[in-house]
Residue, then its C-alpha position, 0 to 999 in steps of 0.5 A: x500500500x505504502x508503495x502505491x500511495x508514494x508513487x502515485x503513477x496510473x498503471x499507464x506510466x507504471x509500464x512506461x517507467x518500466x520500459x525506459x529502465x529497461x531501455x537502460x534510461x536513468x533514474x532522473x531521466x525517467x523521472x523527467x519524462x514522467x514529471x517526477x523525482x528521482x527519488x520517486x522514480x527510485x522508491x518504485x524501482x528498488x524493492x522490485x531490486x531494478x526486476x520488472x515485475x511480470x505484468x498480472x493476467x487472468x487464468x483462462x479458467x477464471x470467471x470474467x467480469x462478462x460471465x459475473x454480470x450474467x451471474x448477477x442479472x440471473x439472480x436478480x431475475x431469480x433464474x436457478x444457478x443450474x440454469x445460469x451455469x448451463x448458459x454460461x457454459x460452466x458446472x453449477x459448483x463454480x457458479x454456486x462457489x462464486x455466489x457464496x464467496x462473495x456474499x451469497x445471492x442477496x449481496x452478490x454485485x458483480x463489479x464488486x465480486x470481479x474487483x475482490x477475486x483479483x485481489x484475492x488471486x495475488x499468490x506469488x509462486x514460490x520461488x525454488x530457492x525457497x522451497x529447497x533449504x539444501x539447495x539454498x544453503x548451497x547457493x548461499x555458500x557459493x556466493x560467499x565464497x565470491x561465485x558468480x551465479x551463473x557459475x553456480x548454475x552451471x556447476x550445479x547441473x554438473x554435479x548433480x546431473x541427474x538431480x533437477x531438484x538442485x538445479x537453478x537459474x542464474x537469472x533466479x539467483x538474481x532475482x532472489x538477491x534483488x528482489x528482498x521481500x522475496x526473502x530468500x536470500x539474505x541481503x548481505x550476500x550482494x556484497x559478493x557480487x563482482x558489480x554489488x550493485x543493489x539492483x539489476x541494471x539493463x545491458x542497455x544502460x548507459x552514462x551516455x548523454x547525461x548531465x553527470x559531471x557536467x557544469x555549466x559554464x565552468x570554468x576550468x582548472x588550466x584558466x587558473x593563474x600561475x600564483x595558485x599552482x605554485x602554492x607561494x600565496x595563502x588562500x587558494x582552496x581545493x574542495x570535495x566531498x567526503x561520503x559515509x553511509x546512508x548518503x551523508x556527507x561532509x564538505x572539506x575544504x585544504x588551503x594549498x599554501x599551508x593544508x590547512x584543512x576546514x570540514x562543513x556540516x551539510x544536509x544533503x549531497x545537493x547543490x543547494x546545501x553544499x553551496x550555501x554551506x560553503x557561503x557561509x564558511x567562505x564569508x567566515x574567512x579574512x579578505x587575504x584567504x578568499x583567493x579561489x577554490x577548485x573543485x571536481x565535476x561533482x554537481x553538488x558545486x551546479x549553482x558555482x554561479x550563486x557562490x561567486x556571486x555571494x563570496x567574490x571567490x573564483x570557482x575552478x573546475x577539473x577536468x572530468x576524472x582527474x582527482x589528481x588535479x587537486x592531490x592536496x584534497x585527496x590527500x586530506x580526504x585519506x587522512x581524514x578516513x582515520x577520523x571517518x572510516x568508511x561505512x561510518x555516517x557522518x550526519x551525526x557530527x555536529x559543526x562543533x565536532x567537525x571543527x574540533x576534528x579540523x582542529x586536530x588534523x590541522x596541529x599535527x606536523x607534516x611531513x610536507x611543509x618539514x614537520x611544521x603543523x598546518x596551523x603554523x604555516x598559515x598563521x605565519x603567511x597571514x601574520x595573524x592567529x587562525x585557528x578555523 
């Protein structure tokens, strides 16, 4: 029900998001095309673990809408059920079965009758992995011992050749691990998974033709003036985003002259709260240390517009996957990671943490600037105190 009412797609555009993800479109640009978020598009993708679901049908044998209103206009007139069977061409008992589940002769309706028999018809066939324990402990141990499904399929038809009970598909492991309400195999076991994607993505996917990393009017990191890439003058910044679980995120920010490290609280991975947050801090800093910050291609930095407006501070950008155009940031990130491990969420720290984590990194003497700590160097080139 929760799904139905997040969503709310008719079951038109359900078959069209359906098909552009197999067509191998995006989250967002199915979201476009429908008028919805990603995330939307998301929350109806992912418990089916990116599995179109078989689209319903009615059993041949199944008694149709048709057949019900003649069911009900015979009882209104109150001709015999013998008599309505042998016209619709059934036996009595399917008749006098139909007519006793839904409310027996006085209450019987036959839209209300056609409505409550197909949602009583939802029985999901039970998949093989669930019906046989011995051949799911034995796929479940394959995938721990990081083996491909598609190995475990064709092994399992080797060794036991004459046994189709212990036969599986592939396609059915997937499905078990995608799909989770199935309840079949446990969660954890996708880590094993060569790609661990979290859902199953079409052959036809692709990163092609989408906004990812693309900046408008960015400007780029080889327009940046000499002074900034030979590190002599304080106040150029590079800046990223250090990422836990669950989607959290801190901004960091590394003084190229010193490594003074600056770590900011942000709500979210968009680019509003990363450009605000960074507006906010940058304003914080004396006039001498506002000189420009160089960032990726993330599109976190997409409204770079508003922040150069607000702060008077050049925005640079690197050119698409190239991290060691800001190995200054990288490094601080790595670093950081003894603070942050991986897997850790980081929406939990409060900016008073976050400074006081900073704080640490920034008095600890570096090999690089000969054992003199972040803090003293930058200290030294602006001739005042500054602690964050």
């Amino acid at each position: 029900m929760n799904q139905k009412r997040t969503s709310g797609l008719s079951a038109e555009q359900k078959r069209s998001l359906w098909q552009r993800w197999k067509d191998g479109e995006s989250l967002s640009e199915i979201g476009r095309s429908l008028g919805r978020h990603a995330a939307s598009i998301n929350s109806i993708v992912r418990p089916h673990g990116g599995i179109m679901p078989p689209e319903r049908t009615r059993s041949a044998r199944a008694l149709t809408l048709a057949e019900r209103e003649e069911i009900s206009r015979g009882i209104r007139a109150d001709v015999s059920i013998r008599q309505i069977a042998a016209a619709l061409g059934r036996s009595p008992s399917t008749v006098s079965r139909e007519v006793a589940r839904h409310g027996g002769a006085s209450q019987y309706r036959a839209t209300m009758a056609d409505a409550r028999a197909w949602e009583l018809a939802k029985r999901p066939k039970q998949c093989v992995l669930a019906a046989n324990a011995k051949l799911r402990r034995l796929v479940a141990s394959k995938l721990r011992s990081n083996w491909a499904p598609q190995q475990i399929a064709g092994w399992l038809k080797l060794q036991y050749a004459d046994n189709n009970a212990m036969h599986v598909s592939h396609e059915t492991i997937y499905r078990s691990l995608y799909v989770q309400a199935r309840g079949v195999l446990e969660a954890e076991l996708m880590k094993h998974l060569r790609t661990r994607r979290l859902m199953r993505r079409s052959k036809n996917a692709t990163t092609k033709g989408q906004p990812r990393g693309q900046i408008i009017d960015a400007v780029s990191i080889r327009e940046r003036p000499a002074e900034v890439e030979d590190r002599a003058i304080p106040g150029h910044w590079e800046g990223d985003l250090l990422s836990g679980s669950n989607n959290t995120h801190i901004a960091t920010l590394v003084e190229r002259h010193s490594r003074f490290t600056v770590l900011l609280k942000v709500r979210g991975k968009d680019t509003e709260s990363v450009v605000s947050a960074l507006i906010k801090r940058v304003l914080k800093l004396p006039t001498e240390l506002r000189g420009s910050i160089t960032w990726d291609r993330g599109t976190e930095l997409a409204q770079h517009k508003k922040f150069t407006l607000a702060t008077d501070v050049p925005m640079y950008f690197c050119d698409p996957q190239s991290p060691w155009q800001r190995g200054t940031n990288e490094n601080t990130n790595g670093l950081l990671r003894q603070y942050f491990p991986k897997g850790t969420r980081l929406d939990g720290y409060s900016q008073a943490e976050l400074n006081k984590i900073a704080s640490q990194l920034n008095q600890r003497p570096r090999k690089t600037l000969g054992f003199v700590t972040p803090t003293d160097k930058l200290n030294a080139a602006v001739g005042v105190a500054f602690t964050r």
